[in-house]
Structure formats: structure tokens, C-alpha cells
Steps between C-alpha positions, in 0.01 A plus 500: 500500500867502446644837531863628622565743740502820245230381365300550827674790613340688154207362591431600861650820376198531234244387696543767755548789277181343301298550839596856585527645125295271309586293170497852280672654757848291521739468236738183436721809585404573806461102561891473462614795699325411769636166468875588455545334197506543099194573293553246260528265735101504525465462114731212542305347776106556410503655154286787596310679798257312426620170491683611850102555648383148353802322704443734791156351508581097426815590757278560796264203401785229450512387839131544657456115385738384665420615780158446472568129484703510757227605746295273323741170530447554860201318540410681842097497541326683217395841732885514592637509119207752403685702770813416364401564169340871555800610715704437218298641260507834741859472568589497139251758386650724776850448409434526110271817528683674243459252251151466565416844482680525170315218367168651561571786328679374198193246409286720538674705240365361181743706256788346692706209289556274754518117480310433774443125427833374734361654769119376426589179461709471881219629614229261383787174605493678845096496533483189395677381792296678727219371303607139544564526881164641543347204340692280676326632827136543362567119421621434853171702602693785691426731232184582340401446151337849461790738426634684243847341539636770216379769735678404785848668388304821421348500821868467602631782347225716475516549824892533585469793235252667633718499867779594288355798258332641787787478770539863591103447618558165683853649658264779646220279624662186617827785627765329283736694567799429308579237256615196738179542650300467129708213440414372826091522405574359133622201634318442829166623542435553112567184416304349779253689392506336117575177608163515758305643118624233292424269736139595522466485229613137420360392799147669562229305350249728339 
């Protein structure tokens, strides 16, 4: 995605007032104070609020491809790239909670107008590459056929979001105590910890 440096800087501006006030909550005005710069200069760029949150979303897609493929092109031993893959997947998801979160709450919000079909359609190119390297190693027989390969992400995420939603809980039981230590967890023992799941689950023959 082909965007200039104001262009980004309104939208990492929007995406973290999204997160702490919600969509309702923050005003194009508010979006360009915070930012330093002219209202109409988010008219001129997106058109609308709106149209800001669709290329917030495609924005922090764009390049999860390429670096998919990257891992991919590789070609280390199929249980090394699954690792590969998921730490990426975690990595990514960590560093793009915001968007995430405001995701999940704006498609869930069916009187909200917005195009969501940008964003749908990265998202479906992306699985099918996980899809296809999957296949590649039930073929190779290091994989097993029985798996819900479109579960696999959800797995994924379901489970970094349920670290991340309930932190303050996991900071008090596993004595986090400050955030370099969290980040520490998320991308150490929590992502051993999905990478030794999705494993299993590719791997354990029912």
C-alpha cells in the first residue's frame, strides 16, 4: 500500500485515539490536533472518518504477505516454518493490537457503514497461503490430513487475546511486573506455548 509520510502519521494518530475513545468517540478534529496538522487535510487524504478506518485496516494488512512468504521461501523443514509462521503471526498481532481490537468491535457493529471488503479480501489471500503450505506438508506426510486448516489462525489468535484482555490477571499470577517483562512472556514463553498447540495439532494423529 502506497502511502506518504502524512498519510501515516494521520493514521497511527487515528488508530490510537480509536483504541482509547472508540470510533464515536474521536472526531476528524481531534484526529488533526493530535496530529499537528490541518483538518482538511484528512478530507483531502481519505474523504471521510470512515474511509480513514477502512485504510487503517488494509494499512496494517498490506505487508503480512510479504512477509509471510518470506518465511515461507525459506524452505527450512516444515515444523521450523510452522514456528516461523506462528511467531510472526504473534509478533504482528502484538504490535498491531490496536488495530485489532478496533476491528473486533467495529464488525461487530452491524449499523456501522464500513467497507469492510479490502480488508476481507487480504485476509482470505493471507489464509490461503497458510492453507497452501499446510498442504504442502500433509503431502510430504509431516502434517496430518485431519485438521481444520481455517481454524488454525483462530486458534492463533484466540488465544494471544485472551493473554492480552486478561493481562492485569496473568501480570498477577505469572508476577509480570512491568511492561518489558509482558513483552518478554508475549514473545518467549507465549509463543512457545502456541507454536507447541499448533503443532499438536498438525502433528497428533487422532
Amino acid at each position: 500500500m502506497d502511502l506518504n509520510e502524512k498519510q501515516i502519521q494521520i493514521l497511527e494518530t487515528a488508530e490510537k485515539l480509536f483504541a482509547e475513545n472508540g470510533f464515536d468517540g474521536t472526531s476528524v478534529r481531534h484526529i488533526s490536533k493530535e496530529a499537528g496538522i490541518n483538518v482538511a487535510m484528512v478530507s483531502y487524504y481519505f474523504g471521510s472518518k470512515e474511509k480513514l478506518l477502512e485504510t487503517l485496516f488494509v494499512y496494517r494488512m498490506s505487508d503480512f504477505r510479504m512477509e509471510l512468504d518470506s518465511v515461507i521461501s525459506k524452505n527450512k523443514p516444515y515444523l521450523e516454518t510452522l514456528d516461523d509462521i506462528v511467531a510472526l503471526i504473534i509478533r504482528r498481532l502484538h504490535r498491531n493490537r490496536r488495530t485489532h481490537k478496533i476491528i473486533n468491535f467495529e464488525f461487530s457493529n452491524e449499523n456501522r457503514q464500513i467497507d469492510f471488503n479490502s480488508y476481507l479480501e487480504q485476509k482470505k489471500e493471507n489464509l490461503s497461503v497458510i492453507e497452501a503450505f499446510v498442504k504442502s506438508g500433509q503431502k510430504a506426510g509431516v502434517f496430518i490430513k485431519n485438521v481444520n486448516i481455517k481454524l488454525l489462525t483462530a486458534t492463533i489468535l484466540g488465544t494471544y487475546f485472551h493473554f492480552y484482555y486478561n493481562k492485569k490477571y496473568y501480570q498477577m499470577s505469572l508476577k509480570l511486573d512491568d511492561n518489558p517483562s509482558i513483552e518478554t512472556y508475549v514473545h518467549n514463553d507465549l509463543t512457545l506455548h502456541i507454536q507447541n498447540t499448533i503443532k499438536a495439532l498438525l502433528t497428533y494423529e487422532k
